[in-house]
VOPAGU-2260 file (C-alpha; in pm, 1 decimal, decimal comma):
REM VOPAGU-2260
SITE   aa  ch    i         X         Y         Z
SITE  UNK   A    0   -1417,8    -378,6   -1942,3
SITE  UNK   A    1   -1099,4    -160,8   -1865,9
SITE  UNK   A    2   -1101,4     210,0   -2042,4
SITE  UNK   A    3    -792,1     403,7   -2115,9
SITE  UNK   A    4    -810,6     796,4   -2091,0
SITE  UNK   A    5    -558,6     987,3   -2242,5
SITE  UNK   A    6    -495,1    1362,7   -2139,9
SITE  UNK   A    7    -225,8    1611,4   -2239,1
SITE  UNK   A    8    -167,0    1922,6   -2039,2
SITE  UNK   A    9     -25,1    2240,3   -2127,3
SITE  UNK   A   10      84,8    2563,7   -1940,7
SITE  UNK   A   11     -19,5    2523,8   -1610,3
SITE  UNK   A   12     -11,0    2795,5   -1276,7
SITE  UNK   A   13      97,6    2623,1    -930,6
SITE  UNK   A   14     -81,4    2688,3    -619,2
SITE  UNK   A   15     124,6    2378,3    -402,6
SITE  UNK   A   16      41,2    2401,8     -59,5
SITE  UNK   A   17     127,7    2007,5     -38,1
SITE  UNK   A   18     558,2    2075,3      11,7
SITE  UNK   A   19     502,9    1852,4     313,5
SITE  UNK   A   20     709,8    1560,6     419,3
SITE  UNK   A   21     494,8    1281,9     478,9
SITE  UNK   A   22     753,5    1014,4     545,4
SITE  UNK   A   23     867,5     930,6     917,4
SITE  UNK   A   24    1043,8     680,7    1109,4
SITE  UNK   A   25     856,0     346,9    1244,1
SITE  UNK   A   26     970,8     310,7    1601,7
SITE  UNK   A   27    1152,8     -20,7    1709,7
SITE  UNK   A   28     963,5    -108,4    2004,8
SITE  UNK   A   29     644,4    -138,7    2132,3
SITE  UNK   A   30     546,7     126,7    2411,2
SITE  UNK   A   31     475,9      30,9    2773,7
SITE  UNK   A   32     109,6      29,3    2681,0
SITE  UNK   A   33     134,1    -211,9    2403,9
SITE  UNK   A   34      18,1     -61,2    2085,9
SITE  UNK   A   35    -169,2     245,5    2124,9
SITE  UNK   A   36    -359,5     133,7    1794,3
SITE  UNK   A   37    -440,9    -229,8    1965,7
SITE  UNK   A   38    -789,3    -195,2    2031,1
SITE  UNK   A   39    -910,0     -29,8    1706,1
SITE  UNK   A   40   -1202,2    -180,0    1497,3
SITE  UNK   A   41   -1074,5    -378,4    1167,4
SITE  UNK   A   42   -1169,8    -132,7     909,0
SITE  UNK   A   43   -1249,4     -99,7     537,3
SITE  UNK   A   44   -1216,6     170,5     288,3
SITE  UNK   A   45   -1418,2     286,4     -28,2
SITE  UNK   A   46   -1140,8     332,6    -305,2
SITE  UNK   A   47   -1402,5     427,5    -559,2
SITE  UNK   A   48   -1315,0     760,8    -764,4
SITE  UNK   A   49   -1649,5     928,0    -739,3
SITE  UNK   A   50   -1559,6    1012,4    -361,3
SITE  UNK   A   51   -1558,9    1420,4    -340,5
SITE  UNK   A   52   -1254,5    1610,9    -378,5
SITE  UNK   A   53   -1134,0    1840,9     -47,8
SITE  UNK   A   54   -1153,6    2219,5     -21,5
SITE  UNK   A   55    -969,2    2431,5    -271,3
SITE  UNK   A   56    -759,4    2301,2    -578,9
SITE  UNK   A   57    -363,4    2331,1    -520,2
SITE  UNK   A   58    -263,0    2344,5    -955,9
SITE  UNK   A   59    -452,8    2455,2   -1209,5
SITE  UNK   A   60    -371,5    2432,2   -1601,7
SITE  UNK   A   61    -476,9    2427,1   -1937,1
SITE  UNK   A   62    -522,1    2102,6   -2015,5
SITE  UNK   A   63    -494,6    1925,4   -2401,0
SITE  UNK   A   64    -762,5    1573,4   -2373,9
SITE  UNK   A   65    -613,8    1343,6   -2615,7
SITE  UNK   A   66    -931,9    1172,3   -2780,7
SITE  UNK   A   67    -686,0     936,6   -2982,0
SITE  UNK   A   68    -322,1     932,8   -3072,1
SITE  UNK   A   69    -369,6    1252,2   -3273,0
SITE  UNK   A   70    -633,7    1413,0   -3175,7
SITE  UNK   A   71    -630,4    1715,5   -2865,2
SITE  UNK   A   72    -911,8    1889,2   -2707,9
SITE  UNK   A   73    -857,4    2182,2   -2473,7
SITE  UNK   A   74    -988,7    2157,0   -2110,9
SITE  UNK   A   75    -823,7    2237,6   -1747,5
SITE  UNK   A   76    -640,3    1994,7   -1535,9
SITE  UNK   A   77    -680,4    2075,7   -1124,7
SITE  UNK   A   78    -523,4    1921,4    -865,3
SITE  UNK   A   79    -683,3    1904,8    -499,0
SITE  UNK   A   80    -508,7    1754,0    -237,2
SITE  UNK   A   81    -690,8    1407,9    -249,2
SITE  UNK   A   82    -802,7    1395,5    -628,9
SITE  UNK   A   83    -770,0    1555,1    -944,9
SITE  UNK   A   84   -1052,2    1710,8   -1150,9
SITE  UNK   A   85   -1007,6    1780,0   -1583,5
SITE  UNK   A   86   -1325,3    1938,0   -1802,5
SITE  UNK   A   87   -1387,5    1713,4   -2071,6
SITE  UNK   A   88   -1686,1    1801,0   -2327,5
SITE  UNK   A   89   -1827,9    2041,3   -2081,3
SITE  UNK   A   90   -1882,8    1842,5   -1768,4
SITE  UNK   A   91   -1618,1    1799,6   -1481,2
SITE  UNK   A   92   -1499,7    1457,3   -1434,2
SITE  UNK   A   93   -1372,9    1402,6   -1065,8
SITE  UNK   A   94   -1073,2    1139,2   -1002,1
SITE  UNK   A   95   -1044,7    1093,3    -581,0
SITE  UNK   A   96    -740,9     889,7    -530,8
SITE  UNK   A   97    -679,6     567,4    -343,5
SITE  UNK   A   98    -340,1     444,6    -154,2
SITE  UNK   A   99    -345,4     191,5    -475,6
SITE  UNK   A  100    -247,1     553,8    -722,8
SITE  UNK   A  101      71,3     593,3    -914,8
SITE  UNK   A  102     223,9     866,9   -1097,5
SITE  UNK   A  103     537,7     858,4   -1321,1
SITE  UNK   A  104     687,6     985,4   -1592,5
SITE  UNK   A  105     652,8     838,5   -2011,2
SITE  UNK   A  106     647,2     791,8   -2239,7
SITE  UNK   A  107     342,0     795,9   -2522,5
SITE  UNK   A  108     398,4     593,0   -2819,6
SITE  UNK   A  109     212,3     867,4   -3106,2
SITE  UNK   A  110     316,3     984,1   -3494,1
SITE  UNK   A  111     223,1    1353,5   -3379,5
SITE  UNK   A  112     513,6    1595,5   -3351,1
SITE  UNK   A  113     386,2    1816,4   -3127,7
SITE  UNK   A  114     256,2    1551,9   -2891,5
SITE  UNK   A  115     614,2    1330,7   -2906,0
SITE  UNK   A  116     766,5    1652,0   -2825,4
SITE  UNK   A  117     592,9    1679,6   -2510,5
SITE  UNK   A  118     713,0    1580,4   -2140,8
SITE  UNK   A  119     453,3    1294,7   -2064,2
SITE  UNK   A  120     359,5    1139,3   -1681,5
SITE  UNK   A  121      95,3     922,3   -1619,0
SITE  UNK   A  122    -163,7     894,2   -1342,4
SITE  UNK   A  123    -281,9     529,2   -1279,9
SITE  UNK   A  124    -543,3     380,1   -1072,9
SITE  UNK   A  125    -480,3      30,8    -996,6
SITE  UNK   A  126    -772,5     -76,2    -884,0
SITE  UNK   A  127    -964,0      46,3   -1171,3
SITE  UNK   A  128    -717,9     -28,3   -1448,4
SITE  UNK   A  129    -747,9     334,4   -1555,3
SITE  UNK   A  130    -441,1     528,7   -1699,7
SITE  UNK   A  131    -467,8     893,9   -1744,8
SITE  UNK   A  132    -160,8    1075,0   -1968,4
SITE  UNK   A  133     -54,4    1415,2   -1953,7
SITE  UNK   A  134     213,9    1631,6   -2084,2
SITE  UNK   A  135     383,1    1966,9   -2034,5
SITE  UNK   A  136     619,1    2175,0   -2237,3
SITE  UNK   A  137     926,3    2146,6   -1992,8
SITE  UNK   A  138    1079,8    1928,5   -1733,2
SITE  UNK   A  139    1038,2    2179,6   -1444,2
SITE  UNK   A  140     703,2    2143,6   -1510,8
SITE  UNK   A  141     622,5    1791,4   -1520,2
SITE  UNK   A  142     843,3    1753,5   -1219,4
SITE  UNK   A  143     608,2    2009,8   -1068,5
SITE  UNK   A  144     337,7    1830,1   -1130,5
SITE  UNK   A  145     444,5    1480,2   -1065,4
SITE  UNK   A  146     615,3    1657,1    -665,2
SITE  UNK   A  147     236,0    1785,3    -625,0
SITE  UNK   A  148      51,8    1473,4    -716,7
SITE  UNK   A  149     281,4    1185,1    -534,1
SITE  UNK   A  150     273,7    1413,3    -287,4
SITE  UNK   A  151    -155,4    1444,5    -261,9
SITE  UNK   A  152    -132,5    1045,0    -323,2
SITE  UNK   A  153      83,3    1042,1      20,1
SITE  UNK   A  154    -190,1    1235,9     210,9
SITE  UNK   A  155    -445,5     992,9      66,9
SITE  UNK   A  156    -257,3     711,8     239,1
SITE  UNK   A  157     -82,4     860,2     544,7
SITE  UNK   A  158    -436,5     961,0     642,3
SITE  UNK   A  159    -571,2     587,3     698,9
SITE  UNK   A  160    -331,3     462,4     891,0
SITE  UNK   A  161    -368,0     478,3    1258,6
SITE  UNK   A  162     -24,4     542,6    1500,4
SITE  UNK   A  163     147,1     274,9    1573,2
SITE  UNK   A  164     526,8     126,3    1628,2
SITE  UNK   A  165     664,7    -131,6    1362,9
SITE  UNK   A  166     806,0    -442,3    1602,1
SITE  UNK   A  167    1025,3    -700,9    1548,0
SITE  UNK   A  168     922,0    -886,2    1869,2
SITE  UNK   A  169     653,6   -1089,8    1967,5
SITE  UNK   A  170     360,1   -1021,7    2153,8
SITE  UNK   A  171     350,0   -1089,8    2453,9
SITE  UNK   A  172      68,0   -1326,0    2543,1
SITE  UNK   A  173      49,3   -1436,4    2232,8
SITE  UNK   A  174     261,7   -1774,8    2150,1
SITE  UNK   A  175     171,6   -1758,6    1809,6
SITE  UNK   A  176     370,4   -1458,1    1724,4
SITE  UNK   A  177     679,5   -1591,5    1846,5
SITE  UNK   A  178     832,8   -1633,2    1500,5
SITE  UNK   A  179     743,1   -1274,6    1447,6
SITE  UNK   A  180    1012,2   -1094,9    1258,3
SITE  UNK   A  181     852,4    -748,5    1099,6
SITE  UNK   A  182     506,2    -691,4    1196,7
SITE  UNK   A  183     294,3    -343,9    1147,0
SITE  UNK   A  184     -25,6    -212,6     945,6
SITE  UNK   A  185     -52,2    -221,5     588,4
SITE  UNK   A  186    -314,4    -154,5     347,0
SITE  UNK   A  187    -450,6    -478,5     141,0
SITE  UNK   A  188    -677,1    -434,9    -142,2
SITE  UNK   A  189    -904,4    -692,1    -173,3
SITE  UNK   A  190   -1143,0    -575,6    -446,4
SITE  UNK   A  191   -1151,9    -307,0    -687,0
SITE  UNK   A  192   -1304,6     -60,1    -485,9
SITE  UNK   A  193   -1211,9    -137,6    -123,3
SITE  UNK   A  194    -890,0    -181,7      73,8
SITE  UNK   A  195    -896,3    -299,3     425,1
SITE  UNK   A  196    -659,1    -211,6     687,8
SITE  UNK   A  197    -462,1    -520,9     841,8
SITE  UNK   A  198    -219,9    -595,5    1079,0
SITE  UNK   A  199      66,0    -773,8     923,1
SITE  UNK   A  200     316,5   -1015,9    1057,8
SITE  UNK   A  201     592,2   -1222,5     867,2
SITE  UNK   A  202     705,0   -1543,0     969,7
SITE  UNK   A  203    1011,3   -1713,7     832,9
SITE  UNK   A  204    1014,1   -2098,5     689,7
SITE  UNK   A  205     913,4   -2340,1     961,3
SITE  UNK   A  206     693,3   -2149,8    1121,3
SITE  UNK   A  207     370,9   -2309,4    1305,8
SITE  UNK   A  208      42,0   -2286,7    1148,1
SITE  UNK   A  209    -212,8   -2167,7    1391,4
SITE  UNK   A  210    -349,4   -2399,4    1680,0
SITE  UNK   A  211    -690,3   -2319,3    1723,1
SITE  UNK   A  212    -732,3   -2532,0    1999,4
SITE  UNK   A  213    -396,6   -2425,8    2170,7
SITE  UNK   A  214    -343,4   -2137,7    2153,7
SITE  UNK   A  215    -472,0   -1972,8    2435,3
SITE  UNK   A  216    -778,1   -1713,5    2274,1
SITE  UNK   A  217    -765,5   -1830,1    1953,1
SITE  UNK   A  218    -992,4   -2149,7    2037,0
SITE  UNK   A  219   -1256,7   -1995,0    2177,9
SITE  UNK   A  220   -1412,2   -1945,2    1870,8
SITE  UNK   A  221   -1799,7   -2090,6    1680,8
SITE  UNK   A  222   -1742,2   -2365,9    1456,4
SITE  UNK   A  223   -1366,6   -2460,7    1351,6
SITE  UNK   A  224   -1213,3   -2252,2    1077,0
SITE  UNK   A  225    -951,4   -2434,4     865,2
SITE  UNK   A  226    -568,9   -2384,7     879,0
SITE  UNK   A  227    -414,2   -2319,1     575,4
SITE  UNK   A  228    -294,4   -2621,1     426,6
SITE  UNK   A  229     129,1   -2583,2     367,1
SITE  UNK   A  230     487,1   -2695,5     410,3
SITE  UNK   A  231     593,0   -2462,7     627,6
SITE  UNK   A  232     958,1   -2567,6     563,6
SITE  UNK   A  233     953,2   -2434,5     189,6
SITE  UNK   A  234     686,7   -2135,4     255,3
SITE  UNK   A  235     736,3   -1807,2     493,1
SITE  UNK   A  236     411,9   -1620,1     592,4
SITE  UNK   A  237     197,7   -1300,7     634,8
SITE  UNK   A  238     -18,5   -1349,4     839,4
SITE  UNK   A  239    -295,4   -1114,3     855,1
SITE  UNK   A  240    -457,1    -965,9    1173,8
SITE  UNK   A  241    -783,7    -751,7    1216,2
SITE  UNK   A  242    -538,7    -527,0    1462,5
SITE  UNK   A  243    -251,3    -500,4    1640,3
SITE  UNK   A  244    -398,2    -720,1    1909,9
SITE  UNK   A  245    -359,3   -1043,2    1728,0
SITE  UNK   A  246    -626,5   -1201,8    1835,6
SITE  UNK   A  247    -830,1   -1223,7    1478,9
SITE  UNK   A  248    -614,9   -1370,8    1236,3
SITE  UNK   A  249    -809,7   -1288,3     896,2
SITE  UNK   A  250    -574,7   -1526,9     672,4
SITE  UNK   A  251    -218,2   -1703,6     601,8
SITE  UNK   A  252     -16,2   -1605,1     305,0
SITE  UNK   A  253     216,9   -1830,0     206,6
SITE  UNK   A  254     542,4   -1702,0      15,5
SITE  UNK   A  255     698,9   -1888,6    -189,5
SITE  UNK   A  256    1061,5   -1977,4    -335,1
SITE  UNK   A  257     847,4   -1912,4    -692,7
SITE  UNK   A  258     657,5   -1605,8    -522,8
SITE  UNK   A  259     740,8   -1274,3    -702,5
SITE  UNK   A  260     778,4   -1006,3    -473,0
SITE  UNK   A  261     823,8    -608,7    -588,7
SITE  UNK   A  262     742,1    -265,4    -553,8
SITE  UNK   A  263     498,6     -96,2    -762,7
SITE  UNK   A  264     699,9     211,6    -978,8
SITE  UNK   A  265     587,8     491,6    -899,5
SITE  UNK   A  266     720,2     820,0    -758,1
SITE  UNK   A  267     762,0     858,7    -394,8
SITE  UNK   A  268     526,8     518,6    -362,0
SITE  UNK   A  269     476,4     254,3    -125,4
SITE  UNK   A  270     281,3       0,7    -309,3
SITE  UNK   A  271     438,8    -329,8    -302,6
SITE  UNK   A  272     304,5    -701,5    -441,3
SITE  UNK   A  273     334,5   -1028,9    -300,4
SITE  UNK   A  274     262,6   -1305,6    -548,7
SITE  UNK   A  275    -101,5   -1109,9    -667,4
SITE  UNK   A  276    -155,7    -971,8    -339,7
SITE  UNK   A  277     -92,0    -570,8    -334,3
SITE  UNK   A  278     -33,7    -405,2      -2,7
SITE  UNK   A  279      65,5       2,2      62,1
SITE  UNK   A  280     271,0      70,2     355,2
SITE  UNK   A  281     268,4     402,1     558,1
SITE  UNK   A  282     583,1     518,8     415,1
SITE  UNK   A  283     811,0     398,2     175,0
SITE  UNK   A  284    1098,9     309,3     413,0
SITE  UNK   A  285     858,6      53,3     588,4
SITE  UNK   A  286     806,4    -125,3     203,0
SITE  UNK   A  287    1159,9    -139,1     187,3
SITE  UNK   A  288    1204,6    -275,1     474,4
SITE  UNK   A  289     903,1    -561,5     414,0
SITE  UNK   A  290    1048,0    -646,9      63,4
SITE  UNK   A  291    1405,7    -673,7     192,0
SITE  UNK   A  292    1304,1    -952,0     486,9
SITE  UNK   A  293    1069,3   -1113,8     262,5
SITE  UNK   A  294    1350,7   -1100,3      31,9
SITE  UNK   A  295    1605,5   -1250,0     245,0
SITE  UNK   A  296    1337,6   -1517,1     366,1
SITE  UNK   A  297    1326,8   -1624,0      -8,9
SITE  UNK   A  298    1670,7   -1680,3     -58,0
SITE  UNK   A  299    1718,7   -1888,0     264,7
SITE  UNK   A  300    1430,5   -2108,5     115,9
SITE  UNK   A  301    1598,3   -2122,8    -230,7
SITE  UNK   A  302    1940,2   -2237,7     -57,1
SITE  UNK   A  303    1713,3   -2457,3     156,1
SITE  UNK   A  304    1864,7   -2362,4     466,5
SITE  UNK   A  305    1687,6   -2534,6     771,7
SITE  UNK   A  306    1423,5   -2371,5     963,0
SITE  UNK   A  307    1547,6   -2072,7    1205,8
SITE  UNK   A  308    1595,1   -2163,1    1587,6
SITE  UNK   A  309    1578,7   -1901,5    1836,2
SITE  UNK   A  310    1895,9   -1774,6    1829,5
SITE  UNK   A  311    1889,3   -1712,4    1482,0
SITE  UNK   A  312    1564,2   -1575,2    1499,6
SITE  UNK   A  313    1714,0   -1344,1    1756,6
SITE  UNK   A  314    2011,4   -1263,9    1482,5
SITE  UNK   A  315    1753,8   -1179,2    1239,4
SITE  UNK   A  316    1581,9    -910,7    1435,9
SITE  UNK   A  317    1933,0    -746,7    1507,6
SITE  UNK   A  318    1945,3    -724,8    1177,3
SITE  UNK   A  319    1594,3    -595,0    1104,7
SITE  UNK   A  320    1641,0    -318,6    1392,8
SITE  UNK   A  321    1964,7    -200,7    1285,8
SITE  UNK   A  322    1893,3    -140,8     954,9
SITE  UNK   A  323    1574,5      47,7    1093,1
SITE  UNK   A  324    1835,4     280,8    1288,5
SITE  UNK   A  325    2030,7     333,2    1012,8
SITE  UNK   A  326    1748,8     464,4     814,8
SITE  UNK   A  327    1601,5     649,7    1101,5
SITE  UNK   A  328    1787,8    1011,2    1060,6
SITE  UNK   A  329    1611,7    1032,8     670,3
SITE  UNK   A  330    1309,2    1078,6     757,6
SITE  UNK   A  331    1006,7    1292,3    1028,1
SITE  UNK   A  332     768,3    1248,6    1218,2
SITE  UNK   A  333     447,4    1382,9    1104,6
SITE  UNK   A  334     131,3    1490,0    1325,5
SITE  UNK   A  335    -218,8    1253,2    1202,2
SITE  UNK   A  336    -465,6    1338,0     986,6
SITE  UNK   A  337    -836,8    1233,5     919,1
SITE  UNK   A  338    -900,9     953,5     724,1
SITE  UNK   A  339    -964,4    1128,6     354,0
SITE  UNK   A  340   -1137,6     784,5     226,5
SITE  UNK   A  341   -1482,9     695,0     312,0
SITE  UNK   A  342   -1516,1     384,7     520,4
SITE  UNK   A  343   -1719,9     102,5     328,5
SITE  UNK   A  344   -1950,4    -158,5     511,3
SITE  UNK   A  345   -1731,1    -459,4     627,3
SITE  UNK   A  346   -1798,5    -779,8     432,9
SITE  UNK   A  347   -1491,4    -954,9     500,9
SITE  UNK   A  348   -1177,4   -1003,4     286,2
SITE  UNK   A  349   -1288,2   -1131,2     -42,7
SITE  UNK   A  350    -935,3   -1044,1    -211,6
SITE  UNK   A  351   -1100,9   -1083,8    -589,5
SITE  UNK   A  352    -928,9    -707,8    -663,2
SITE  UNK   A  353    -679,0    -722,7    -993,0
SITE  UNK   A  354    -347,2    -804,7    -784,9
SITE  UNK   A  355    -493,2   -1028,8    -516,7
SITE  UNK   A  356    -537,6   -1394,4    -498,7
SITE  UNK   A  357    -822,6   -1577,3    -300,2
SITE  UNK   A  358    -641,9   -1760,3      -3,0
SITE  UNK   A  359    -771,4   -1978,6     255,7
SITE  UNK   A  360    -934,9   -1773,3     525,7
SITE  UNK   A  361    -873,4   -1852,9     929,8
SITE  UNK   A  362   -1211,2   -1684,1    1076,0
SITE  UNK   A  363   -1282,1   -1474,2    1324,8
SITE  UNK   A  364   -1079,9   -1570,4    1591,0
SITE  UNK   A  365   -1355,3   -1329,6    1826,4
């Protein structure tokens, strides 16, 4: 069963060392040597909390744990740059974030004065359906500490993702990509303490469900996995790649006129849903960018406007690449980091985590 716990911090000292600018520009074409990230393994991460926490802590302060609604016990909040840490009845609990983390500011519904008088953000971990509240005594403050802690949940997820170019084209070789219109890595979480790297690639309306007996690697395969079963007039699709070689498709996700699609609110986050299934981009430009064509894709299936041809799919990627260039002086490039997740065993995508759906898997394409 889902626990709630409920913290409120006081003075605190800042140590940031995390004023860093995590957010760059994808690139709008593939290199020469098709993507440098093509031949990668498919890989799964641990999301769990217990994970440790990395060198030194960043912030520091005292630290009020809220037992109840009225009730405050003195301990210390610390921040590290891929967790947080708070004393609580003499023994350190240790939080290590996951891509799937939020932080905001509150509000705390309480009859205490000197709590409701209080500036309140929350920490939440999705995949554990854990909240933790905190408050300060002034907004620099809890803007300090909110900067700090998106920031450390940024480094969490920039760290897993490998270099690559966000593409609008298909790939070449590969027939069944030629309805491509956005296609990079994004995180998926498919359980409540895993998320698996994928490569992603949306299709518009009347796109072709896979061939696996035509198209060229993709029958070469033990056994004969099943196609997902849709009217691809009334549906767009993600489909979902081990990598960026598109030769394993892992599944088909259908989106829907009825389909609710939306970032997650957090600060400086780039969580996103589709239907139940939650995804984290790289950066937040790149969520935009997946919610505005999935976005547009909807509409065009509300109006029911017929399938795309080629030259509209053609008009569609002008459109995708220049709004990329518009966006491309905001942000920079940043140098890669190692992964500060543990990888977990591979057991396939399950997708049973709380904002996923089960959907009708393709195989391994080998």
């Amino acid at each position: 069963m889902s626990w709630l716990w409920k913290c409120i911090c006081g003075l605190s000292s800042l140590k940031s060392d995390l004023e860093v600018n995590l957010e760059y520009q994808p690139e709008l074409e593939e290199p020469e040597q098709d993507d440098i990230a093509e031949d990668r393994e498919f890989v799964t991460y641990s999301t769990s909390t217990d994970q440790p926490l990395r060198s030194v802590p960043v912030q520091e302060g005292e630290v009020w744990f809220l037992s109840d609604q009225a009730t405050c016990h003195a301990t210390t909040l610390s921040l590290y740059i891929n967790g947080m840490s708070l004393l609580h009845e003499g023994h350190e609990v240790s939080i290590a974030f996951s891509p799937f983390t939020l932080v905001r500011n509150c509000k705390f519904p309480t009859n205490d004065k000197f709590i409701s008088e209080l500036k309140l953000f929350k920490v939440g971990l999705m995949s554990q359906r854990y909240t933790y509240f905190f408050g300060v005594e002034s907004e620099e403050q809890r803007s300090q500490w909110v900067i700090n802690l998106s920031h450390a949940i940024r480094t969490v997820t920039h760290s897993l993702f490998p270099p690559y170019n966000v593409s609008c084209r298909p790939k070449r070789g590969k027939k069944w990509t030629e309805s491509r219109l956005v296609a990079g890595y994004l995180l998926v979480e498919d359980s409540d303490s895993t998320a698996s790297l994928v490569f992603a690639e949306l299709h518009p309306h009347g796109h072709k469900p896979l061939d696996l007996e035509a198209d060229g690697e993709l029958h070469e395969v033990e056994g004969r996995p099943s196609v997902v079963d849709q009217n691809t007039d009334a549906t767009a699709c993600i489909r979902l790649y081990e990598t960026s070689s598109c030769r394993r498709p892992l599944l088909d996700i259908p989106v829907a006129e009825a389909d609710k699609c939306s970032e997650m609110p957090g600060i400086n986050c780039s969580c996103f849903s589709v239907g139940r299934f939650g995804f984290t981009s790289r950066t937040m430009a790149e969520r935009k960018l997946w919610l505005r064509a999935i976005s547009n894709l909807k509409v065009k299936i509300m109006n029911k406007a017929p399938p795309p041809d080629a030259a509209m799919l053609e008009d569609y990627r002008i459109a995708i690449e220049e709004h990329l260039e518009c966006v491309r002086p905001s942000f920079e490039a940043h140098g890669n980091i190692d992964a500060l997740l543990a990888r977990a065993r591979r057991s396939g995508l399950h997708f049973r985590g709380p904002m996923v759906l089960q959907a009708r898997l393709l195989g391994d394409m080998g």
